[in-house]
ZAMARGU-4260 file (C-alpha; in steps of 0.2 Angstrom, whole numbers, plus 5000, padded with zeros to 4 digits):
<rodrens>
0) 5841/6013/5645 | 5828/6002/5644 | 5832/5983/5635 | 5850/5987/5632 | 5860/5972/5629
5) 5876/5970/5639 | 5887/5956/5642 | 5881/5946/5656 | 5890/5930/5667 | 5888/5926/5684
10) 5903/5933/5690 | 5914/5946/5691 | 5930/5949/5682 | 5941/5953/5696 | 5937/5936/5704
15) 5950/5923/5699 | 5942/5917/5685 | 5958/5903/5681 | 5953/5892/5694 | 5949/5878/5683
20) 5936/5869/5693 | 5919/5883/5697 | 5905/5877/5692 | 5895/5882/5676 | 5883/5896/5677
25) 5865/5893/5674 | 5856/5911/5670 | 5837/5912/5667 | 5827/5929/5663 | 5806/5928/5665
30) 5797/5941/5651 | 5779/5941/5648 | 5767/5941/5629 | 5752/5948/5628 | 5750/5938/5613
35) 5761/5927/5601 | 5772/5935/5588 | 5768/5931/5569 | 5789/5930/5571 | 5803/5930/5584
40) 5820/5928/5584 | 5833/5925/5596 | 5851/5929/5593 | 5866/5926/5606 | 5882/5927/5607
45) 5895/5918/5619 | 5916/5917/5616 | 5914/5900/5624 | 5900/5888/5621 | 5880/5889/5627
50) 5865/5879/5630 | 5849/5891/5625 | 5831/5887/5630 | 5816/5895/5630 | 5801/5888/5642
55) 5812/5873/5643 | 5815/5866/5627 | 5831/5870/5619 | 5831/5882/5604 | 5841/5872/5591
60) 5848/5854/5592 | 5864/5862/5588 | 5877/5857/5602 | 5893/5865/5602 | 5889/5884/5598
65) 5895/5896/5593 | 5907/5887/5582 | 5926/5893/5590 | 5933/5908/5581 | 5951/5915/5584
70) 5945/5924/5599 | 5955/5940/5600 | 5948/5945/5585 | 5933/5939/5585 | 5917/5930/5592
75) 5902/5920/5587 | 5886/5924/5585 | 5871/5914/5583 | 5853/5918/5576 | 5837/5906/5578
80) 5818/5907/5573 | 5810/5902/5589 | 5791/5908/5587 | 5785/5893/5591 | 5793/5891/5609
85) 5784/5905/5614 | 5767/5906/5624 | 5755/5921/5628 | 5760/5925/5647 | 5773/5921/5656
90) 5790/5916/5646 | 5808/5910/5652 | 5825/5907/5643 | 5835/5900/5651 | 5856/5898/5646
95) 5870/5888/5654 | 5889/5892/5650 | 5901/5882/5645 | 5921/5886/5644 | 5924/5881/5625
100) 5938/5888/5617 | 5937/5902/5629 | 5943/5897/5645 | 5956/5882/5642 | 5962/5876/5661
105) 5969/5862/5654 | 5989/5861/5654 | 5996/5855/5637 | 6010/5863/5625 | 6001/5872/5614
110) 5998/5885/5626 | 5978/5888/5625 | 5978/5890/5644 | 5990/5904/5644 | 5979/5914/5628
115) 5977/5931/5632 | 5958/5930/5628 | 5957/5919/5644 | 5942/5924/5656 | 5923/5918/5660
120) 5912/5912/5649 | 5899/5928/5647 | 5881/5930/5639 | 5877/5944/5624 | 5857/5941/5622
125) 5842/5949/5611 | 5825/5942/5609 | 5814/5950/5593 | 5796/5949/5592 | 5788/5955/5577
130) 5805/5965/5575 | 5805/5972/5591 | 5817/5969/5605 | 5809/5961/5621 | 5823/5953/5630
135) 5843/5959/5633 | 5855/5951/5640 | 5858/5964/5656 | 5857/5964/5676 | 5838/5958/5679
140) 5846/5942/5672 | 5845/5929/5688 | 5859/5915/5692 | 5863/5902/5698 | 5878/5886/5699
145) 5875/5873/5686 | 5875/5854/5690 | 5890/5854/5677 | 5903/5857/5690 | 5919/5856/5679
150) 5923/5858/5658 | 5936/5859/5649 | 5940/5856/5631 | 5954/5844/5630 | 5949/5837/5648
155) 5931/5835/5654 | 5915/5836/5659 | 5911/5832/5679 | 5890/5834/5682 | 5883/5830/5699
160) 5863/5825/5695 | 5860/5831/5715 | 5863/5850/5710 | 5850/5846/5697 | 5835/5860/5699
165) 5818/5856/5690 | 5810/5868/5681 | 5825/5881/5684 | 5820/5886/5665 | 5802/5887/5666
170) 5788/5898/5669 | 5783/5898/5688 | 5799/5896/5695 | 5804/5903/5709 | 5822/5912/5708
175) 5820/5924/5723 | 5833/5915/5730 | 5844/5917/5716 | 5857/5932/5711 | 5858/5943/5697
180) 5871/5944/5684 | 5885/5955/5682 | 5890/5963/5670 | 5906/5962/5663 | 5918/5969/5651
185) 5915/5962/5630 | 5925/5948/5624 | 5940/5955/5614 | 5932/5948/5596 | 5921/5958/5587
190) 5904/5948/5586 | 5902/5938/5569 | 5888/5929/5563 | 5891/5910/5565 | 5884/5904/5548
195) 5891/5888/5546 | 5884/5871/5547 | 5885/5869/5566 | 5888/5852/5574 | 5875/5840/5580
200) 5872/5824/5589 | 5872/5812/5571 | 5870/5796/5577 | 5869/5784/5592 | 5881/5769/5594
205) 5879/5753/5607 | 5894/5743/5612 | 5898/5729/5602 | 5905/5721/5616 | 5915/5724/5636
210) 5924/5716/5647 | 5932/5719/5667 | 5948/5727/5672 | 5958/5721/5683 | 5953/5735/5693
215) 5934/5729/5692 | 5931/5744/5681 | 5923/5738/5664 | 5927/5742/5647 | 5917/5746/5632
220) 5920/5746/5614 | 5910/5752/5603 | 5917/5745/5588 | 5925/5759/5578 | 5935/5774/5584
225) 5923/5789/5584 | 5920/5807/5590 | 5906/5812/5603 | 5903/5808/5620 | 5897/5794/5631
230) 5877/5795/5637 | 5872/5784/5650 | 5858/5780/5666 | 5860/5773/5678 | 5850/5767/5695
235) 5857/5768/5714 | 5860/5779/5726 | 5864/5797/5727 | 5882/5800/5726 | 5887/5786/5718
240) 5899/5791/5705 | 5902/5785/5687 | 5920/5789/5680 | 5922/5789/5660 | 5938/5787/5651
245) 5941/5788/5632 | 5953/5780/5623 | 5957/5774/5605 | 5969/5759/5611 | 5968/5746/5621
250) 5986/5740/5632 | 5991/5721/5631 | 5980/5717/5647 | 5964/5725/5638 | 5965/5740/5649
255) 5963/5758/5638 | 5981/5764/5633 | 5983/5784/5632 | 6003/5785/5634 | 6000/5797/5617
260) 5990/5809/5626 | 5999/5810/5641 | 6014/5817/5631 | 6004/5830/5626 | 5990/5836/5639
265) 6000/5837/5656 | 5987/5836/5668 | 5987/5816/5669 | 5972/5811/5672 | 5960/5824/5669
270) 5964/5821/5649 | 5947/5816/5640 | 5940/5811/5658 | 5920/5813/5661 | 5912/5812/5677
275) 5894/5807/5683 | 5887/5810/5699 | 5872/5802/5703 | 5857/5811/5710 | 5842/5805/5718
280) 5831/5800/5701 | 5837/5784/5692 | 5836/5783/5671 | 5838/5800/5668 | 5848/5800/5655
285) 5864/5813/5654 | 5877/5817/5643 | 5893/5831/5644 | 5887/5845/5633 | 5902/5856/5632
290) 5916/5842/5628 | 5919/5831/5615 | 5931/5816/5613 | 5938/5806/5599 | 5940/5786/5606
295) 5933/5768/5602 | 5933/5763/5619 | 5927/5768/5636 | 5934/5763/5652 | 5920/5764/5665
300) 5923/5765/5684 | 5909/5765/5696 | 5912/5770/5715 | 5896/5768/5725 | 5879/5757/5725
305) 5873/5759/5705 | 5869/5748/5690 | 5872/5758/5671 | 5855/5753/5664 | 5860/5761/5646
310) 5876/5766/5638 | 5879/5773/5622 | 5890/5785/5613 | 5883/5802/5604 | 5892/5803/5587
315) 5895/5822/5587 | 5902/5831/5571 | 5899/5847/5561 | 5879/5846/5550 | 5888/5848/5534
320) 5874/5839/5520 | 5881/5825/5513 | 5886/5827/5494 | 5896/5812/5486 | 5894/5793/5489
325) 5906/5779/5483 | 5905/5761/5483 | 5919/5749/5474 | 5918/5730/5475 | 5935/5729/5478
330) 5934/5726/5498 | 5951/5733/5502 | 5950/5749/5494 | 5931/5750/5500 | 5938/5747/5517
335) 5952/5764/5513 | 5937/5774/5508 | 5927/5768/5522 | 5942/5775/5534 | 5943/5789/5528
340) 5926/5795/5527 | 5924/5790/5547 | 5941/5800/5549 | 5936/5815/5540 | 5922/5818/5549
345) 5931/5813/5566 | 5940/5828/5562 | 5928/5840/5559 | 5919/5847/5574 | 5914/5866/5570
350) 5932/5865/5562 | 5944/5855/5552 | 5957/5847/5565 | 5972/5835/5566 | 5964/5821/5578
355) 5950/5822/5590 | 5956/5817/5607 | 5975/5825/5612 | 5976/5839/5603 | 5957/5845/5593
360) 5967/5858/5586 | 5965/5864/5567 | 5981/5860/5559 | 5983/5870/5543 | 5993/5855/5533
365) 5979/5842/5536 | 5968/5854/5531 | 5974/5857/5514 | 5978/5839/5511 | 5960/5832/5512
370) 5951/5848/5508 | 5947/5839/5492 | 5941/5824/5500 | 5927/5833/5510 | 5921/5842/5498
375) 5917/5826/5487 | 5908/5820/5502 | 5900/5836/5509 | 5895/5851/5505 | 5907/5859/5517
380) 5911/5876/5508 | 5904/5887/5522 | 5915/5877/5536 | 5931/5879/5528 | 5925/5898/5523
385) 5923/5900/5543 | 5941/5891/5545 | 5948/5904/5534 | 5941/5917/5542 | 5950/5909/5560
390) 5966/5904/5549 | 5965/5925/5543 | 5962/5932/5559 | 5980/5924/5565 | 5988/5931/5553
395) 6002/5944/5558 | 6003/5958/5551 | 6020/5954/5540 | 6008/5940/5533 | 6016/5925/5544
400) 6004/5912/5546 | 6000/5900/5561 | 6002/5880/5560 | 5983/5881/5568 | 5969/5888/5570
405) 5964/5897/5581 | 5981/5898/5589 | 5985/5906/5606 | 6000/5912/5601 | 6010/5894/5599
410) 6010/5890/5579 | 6022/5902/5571 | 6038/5898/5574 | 6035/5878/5572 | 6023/5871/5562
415) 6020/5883/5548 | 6029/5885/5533 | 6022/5883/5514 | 6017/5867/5513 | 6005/5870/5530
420) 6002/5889/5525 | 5996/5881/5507 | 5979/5880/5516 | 5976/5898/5514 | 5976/5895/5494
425) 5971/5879/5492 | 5954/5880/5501 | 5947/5898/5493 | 5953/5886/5476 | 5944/5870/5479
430) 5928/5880/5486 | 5930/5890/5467 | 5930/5873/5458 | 5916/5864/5468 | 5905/5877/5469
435) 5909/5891/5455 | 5908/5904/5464 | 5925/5915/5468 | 5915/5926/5483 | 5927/5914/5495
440) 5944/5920/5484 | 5939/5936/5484 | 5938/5938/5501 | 5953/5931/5506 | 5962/5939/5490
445) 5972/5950/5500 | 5977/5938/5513 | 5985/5928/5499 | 5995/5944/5494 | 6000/5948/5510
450) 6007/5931/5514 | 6017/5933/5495 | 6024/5947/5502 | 6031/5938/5517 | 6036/5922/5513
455) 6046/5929/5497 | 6058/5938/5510 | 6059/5921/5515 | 6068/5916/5498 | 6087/5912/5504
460) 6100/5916/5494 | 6099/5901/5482 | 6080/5910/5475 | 6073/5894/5488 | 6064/5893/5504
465) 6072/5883/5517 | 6056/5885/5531 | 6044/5873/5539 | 6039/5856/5538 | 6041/5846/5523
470) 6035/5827/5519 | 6029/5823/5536 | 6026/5808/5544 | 6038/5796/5531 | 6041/5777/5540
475) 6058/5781/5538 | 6065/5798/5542 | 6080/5798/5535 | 6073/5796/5518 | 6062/5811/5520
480) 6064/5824/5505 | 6072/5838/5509 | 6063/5854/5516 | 6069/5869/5503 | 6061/5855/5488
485) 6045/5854/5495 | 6043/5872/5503 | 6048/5880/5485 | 6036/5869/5474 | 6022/5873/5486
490) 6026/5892/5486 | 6025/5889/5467 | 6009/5879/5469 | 5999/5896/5477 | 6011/5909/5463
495) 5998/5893/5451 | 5983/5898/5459 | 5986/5915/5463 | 5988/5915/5442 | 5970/5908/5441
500) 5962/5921/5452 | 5970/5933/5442 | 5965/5930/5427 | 5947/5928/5434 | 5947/5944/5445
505) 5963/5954/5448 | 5971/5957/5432 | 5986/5969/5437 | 5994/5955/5447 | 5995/5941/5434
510) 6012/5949/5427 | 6018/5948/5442 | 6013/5932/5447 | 6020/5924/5430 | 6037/5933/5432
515) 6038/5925/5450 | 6034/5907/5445 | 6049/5909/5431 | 6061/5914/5444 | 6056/5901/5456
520) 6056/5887/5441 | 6073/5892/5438 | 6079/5890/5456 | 6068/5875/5460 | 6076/5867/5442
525) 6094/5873/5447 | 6093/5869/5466 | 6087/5851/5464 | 6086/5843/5446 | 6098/5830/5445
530) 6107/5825/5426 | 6098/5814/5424 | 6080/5822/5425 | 6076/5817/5443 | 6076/5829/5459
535) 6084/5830/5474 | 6093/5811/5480 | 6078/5804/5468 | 6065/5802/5483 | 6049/5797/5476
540) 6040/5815/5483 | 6055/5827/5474 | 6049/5818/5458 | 6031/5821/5461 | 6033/5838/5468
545) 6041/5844/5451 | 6026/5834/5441 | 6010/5839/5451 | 6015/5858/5450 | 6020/5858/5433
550) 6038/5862/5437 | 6042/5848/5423 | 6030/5842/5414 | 6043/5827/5407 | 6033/5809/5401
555) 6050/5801/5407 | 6052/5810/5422 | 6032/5801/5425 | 6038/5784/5419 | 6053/5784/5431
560) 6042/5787/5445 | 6033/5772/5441 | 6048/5762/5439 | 6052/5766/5457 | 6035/5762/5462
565) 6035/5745/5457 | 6052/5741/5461 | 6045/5744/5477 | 6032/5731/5476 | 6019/5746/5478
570) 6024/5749/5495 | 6023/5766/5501 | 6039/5776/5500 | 6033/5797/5506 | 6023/5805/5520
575) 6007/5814/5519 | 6015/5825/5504 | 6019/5812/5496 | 6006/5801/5499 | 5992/5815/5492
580) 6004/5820/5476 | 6014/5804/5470 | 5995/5794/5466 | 5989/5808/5457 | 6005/5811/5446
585) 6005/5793/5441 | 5985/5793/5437 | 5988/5811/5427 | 6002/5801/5417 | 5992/5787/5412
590) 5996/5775/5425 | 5979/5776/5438 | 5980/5755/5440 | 5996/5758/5448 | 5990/5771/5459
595) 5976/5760/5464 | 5989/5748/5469 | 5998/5758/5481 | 5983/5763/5491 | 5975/5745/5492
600) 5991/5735/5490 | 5992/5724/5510 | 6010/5725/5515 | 6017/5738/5527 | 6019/5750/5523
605) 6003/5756/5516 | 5985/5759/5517 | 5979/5742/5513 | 5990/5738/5527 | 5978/5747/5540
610) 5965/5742/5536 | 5968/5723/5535 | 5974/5726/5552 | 5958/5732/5559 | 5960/5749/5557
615) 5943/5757/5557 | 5951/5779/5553 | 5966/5782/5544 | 5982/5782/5556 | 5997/5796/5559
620) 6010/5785/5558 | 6013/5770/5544 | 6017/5758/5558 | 6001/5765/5567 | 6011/5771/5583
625) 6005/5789/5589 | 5988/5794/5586 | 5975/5783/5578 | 5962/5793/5569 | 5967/5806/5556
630) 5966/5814/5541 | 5980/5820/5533 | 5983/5802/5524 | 5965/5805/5516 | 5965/5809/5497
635) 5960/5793/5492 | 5941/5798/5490 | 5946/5813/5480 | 5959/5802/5469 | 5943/5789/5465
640) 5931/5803/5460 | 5944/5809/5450 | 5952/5796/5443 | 5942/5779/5447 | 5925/5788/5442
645) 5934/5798/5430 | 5924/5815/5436 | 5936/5829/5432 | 5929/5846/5433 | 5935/5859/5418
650) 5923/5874/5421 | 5923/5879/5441 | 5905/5873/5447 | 5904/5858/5435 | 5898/5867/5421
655) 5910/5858/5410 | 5916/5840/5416 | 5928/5827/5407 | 5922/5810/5412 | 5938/5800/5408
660) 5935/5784/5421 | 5952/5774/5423 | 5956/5757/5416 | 5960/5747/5433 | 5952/5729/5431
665) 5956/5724/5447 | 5948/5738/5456 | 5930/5729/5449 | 5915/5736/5449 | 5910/5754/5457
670) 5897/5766/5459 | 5902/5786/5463 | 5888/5800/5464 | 5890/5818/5467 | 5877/5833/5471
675) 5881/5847/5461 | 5871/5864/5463 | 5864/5858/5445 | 5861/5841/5452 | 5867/5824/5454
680) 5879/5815/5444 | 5879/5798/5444 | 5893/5786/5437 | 5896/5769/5439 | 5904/5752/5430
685) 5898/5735/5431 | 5908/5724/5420 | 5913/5732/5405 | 5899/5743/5402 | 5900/5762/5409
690) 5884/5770/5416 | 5882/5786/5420 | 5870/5804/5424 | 5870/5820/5422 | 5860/5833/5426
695) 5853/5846/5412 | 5864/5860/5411 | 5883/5852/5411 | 5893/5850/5395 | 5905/5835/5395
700) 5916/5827/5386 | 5917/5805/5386 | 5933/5798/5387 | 5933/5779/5389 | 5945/5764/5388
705) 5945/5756/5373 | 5932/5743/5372 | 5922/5745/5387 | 5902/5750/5383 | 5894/5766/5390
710) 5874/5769/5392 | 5868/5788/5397 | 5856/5783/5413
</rodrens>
């Protein structure tokens, strides 16, 4: 049948497609226009990751793409409007595979190389002119080895600029010499269109400064730990070869540091390891295009006659517009806010992940924790819709969740649990509140209910749920609150959203919902409150568990909490639970200025202690062992809109808003804007005069400290 459209790769699925190191397939396919189209689009679709052109220009700066799905169940698709690549006569698109998600060689314990989705990358192509389909993906397709002779996600890429062909992808090139493709059996995913924001090349960073190895190699450091890839050129000889290492520390001797990956990725030396191959034209410049790494320095080796004549780093994270800014003249809580931006975005290409160099994998808890926080800087709603679609396409069918997304099968038997699986709730909530529209609850509705369904056979005998991971990452791990306290209030942290979707679109469940949280109240209350109003061994998390979801609602049980805080000298005393609910319950009870304290207050441990330290992202561990950049420490942005610029939203979509801007002197003067689908708010303090916009259409109610001035800007 003429142009029908089958999956297409350069070889066959019989051959032994897990040998790590073949080559990535370019494919062209000539066609011929009598005339331009008024309109053309090209859509494709790949389970790993693709380079498109057409007459040698790349369809769409988007790198990266498709955006990973959870790949058994379903793959990316990508649609572009490329009218104006075309020519009358003679066209070419041209395509280069990478491995992605799909084909994961590398050795690490989360078991992606053993997914049962594994296989070569393949091709599903349609060209439309004026509606009508001129080019498929099928056998006329011509192949041929790529210069990139090795990828892989958590390890690589290795180009050889002497395989280079010119003009492989444009017209009047000669392929008679080249093969045709195969076709080949469909990726196991049903096709689905990839509508999110995709990631893109943001910005370019130099070196602020390197220095020599002992091993002559030279390293760079580009001054703050980041996500992307190194691009350089170079002049020499052909074969000379330019070996790139990435790393976020640096060892006592100045060399790069990576004993926290190599506990993790168990290939040695392959982990976040490019290499460059020079060919016989000096100053082209290249970059990997089907890897991404999370470091601040680069370790470059160079074996052969050749002089680097430019180096930089390509900052690669998902496009997502930007919707909030925030500037406070306090320089420590600046710094905080600072970090967390550059973390949240380290952690954010094509989906939400833990850290950006070991693992890139899309933790569930992390997630959840700074869901908030993204979407006061971006409008990120359609990426966490896509993440909920990965997160739902893991789910098993007696509801059980996965620790990550995707998962190959490794994330349900550690790593889950409510607190992690809160995700699932949390994000269809926030994108509700932010944007007003429920489309995102609705669609994951059932989901929700089915996960209630499962995690209440979870309830053990005492009406608790003893499962999962609880207030991770605490300095101290003996003083880590127990499990059962922070599983149950999280489990009646959804039954409190569940009730609010109900109410809004599902009616029939609420009664059950609001029998549920009374019978949960009643165990968490009997399981863990203590005589004298406290919870659990008094841990600073069991307090604020019972506050933040409304399990007590107790003025004292608030001002204890404080008590403890500043007997503590405002020194942090929780993990990342902890850390998101015990500054909120203390700003909810009145006590914001104390809040403020514990994220900008120097000693260890705590925030302020980072960053005085250097820190440039927010680290996993207080004492900043382990990884250096991520997120799951960052709802300090989310706690200053909120509570700092006093922007709290009443009516999903900001239609009504409370702004009530805490009393915190020492916190000095800010400025906090937000893009609204109505427009931009604006609120900021200099002195003791309050200043702030709104855009016609939002109702709000003014809530000030006593004394201080306000102006309507």
């Amino acid at each position: 049948m003429k142009n029908q459209t089958h999956w297409i790769n350069f070889h066959c699925d019989a051959v032994d497609w897990r040998t790590p190191d073949f080559p990535a397939p370019m494919m062209r396919r000539s066609f011929t226009l009598d005339a331009l189209p008024a309109s053309a689009t090209l859509r494709f679709a790949a389970p790993g990751w693709a380079v498109v052109t057409i007459n040698g220009q790349p369809v769409t700066p988007d790198v990266m793409v498709p955006t990973v799905t959870q790949l058994d169940k379903h793959t990316g698709y990508c649609e572009y409007t490329v009218t104006g690549l075309l020519q009358p006569g003679e066209n070419v698109i041209g395509a280069i595979l990478g491995n992605g998600w799909f084909n994961c060689a590398t050795h690490e314990v989360w078991h992606y190389d053993k997914a049962i989705w594994r296989n070569y990358n393949r091709l599903y192509l349609e060209l439309f002119a004026d509606d009508v389909k001129v080019v498929a993906s099928d056998t006329h397709w011509k192949c041929w080895d790529s210069p990139i002779i090795f990828n892989h996600l958590r390890s690589g890429e290795h180009f050889d600029a002497r395989k280079i062909i010119p003009g492989w992808d444009t017209p009047g090139f000669d392929d008679s010499a080249w093969k045709n493709a195969r076709q080949v059996t469909p990726p196991p995913g049903i096709l689905l269109k990839d509508d999110a924001p995709p990631c893109r090349v943001q910005q370019l960073l130099s070196p602020v400064k390197s220095w020599k190895c002992a091993d002559d190699s030279t390293v760079y450091d580009f001054g703050k730990n980041t996500t992307g890839v190194i691009r350089l050129a170079a002049a020499g000889e052909a074969g000379a070869k330019v070996t790139i290492v990435y790393s976020e520390l640096l060892a006592d001797d100045g060399d790069i540091d990576r004993k926290d990956i190599a506990r993790f990725i168990l290939d040695g030396d392959l982990a976040q390891t490019d290499i460059y191959i020079h060919g016989e034209t000096d100053n082209i410049p290249w970059q990997p295009g089907f890897v991404y790494h999370g470091f601040r320095y680069a370790k470059v080796i160079v074996e052969g006659e050749l002089t680097l004549t430019d180096i930089k780093v390509c900052v690669i994270h998902s496009n997502f517009a930007p919707a909030g800014t925030m500037v406070v003249s306090h320089d420590v809580a600046q710094k905080v806010l600072d970090c967390t931006r550059n973390s949240y975005i380290n952690n954010f290409a094509g989906i939400p992940t833990d850290c950006p160099h070991r693992e890139k994998n899309g933790w569930t808890g992390d997630a959840q924790l700074a869901c908030e926080t993204g979407l006061w800087l971006y409008h990120g709603e359609k990426n966490y819709d896509h993440f909920l679609q990965i997160l739902c396409d893991g789910q098993r069918p007696t509801g059980q969740l996965s620790g990550i997304a995707p998962n190959a099968g490794w994330g349900y038997n550690w790593g889950s649990g409510p607190v992690w699986d809160f995700a699932l709730f949390e994000l269809p909530y926030r994108i509700w509140q932010f944007t007003g529209s429920c489309e995102t609850a609705k669609k994951y509705y059932p989901n929700m209910k089915k996960y209630l369904e499962y995690i209440l056979q979870m309830r053990n005998e005492d009406g608790l749920f003893d499962i999962g991971l609880g207030d991770w990452c605490h300095y101290d791990h003996k003083r880590i609150v127990a499990v059962p306290l922070t599983s149950t209030a999280f489990v009646y942290g959804m039954l409190n959203i569940l009730e609010e979707f109900a109410a809004v679109f599902a009616s029939e469940d609420l009664a059950e919902y609001q029998q549920l949280k009374t019978e949960i109240k009643a165990a968490f209350i009997h399981g863990f409150r203590n005589p004298d109003g406290t919870y659990a061994k008094d841990e600073w998390t069991a307090n604020a568990c019972a506050l933040y979801f409304k399990l007590d609602e107790s003025p004292a049980l608030a001002e204890h909490l404080l008590q403890q805080v500043r007997s503590n000298a405002h020194k942090a005393d929780f993990g990342i639970v902890g850390a998101k609910l015990v500054p909120r319950v203390l700003a909810e009870y009145g006590y914001a200025a104390d809040a403020f304290k514990l994220y900008t207050q120097t000693e260890y441990p705590g925030w302020g202690h980072w960053v005085v330290n250097g820190a440039t992202s927010l680290y996993e561990q207080w004492n900043g062992a382990d990884s250096q950049d991520h997120i799951m420490f960052g709802d300090f942005p989310a706690w200053c809109f909120r509570y700092l610029a006093g922007i709290q939203v009443r009516t999903p979509g900001f239609r009504k808003i409370v702004l009530a801007p805490a009393d915190i002197p020492e916190a000095g003067d800010f400025t906090f804007t937000y893009d609204t689908l109505a427009g931009g708010i604006k609120v900021e303090k200099r002195g003791d005069l309050f200043r702030y916009h709104l855009p016609e259409g939002i109702e709000f109610t003014l809530n000030v400290p006593e004394g201080r001035k306000t102006e309507q800007i």
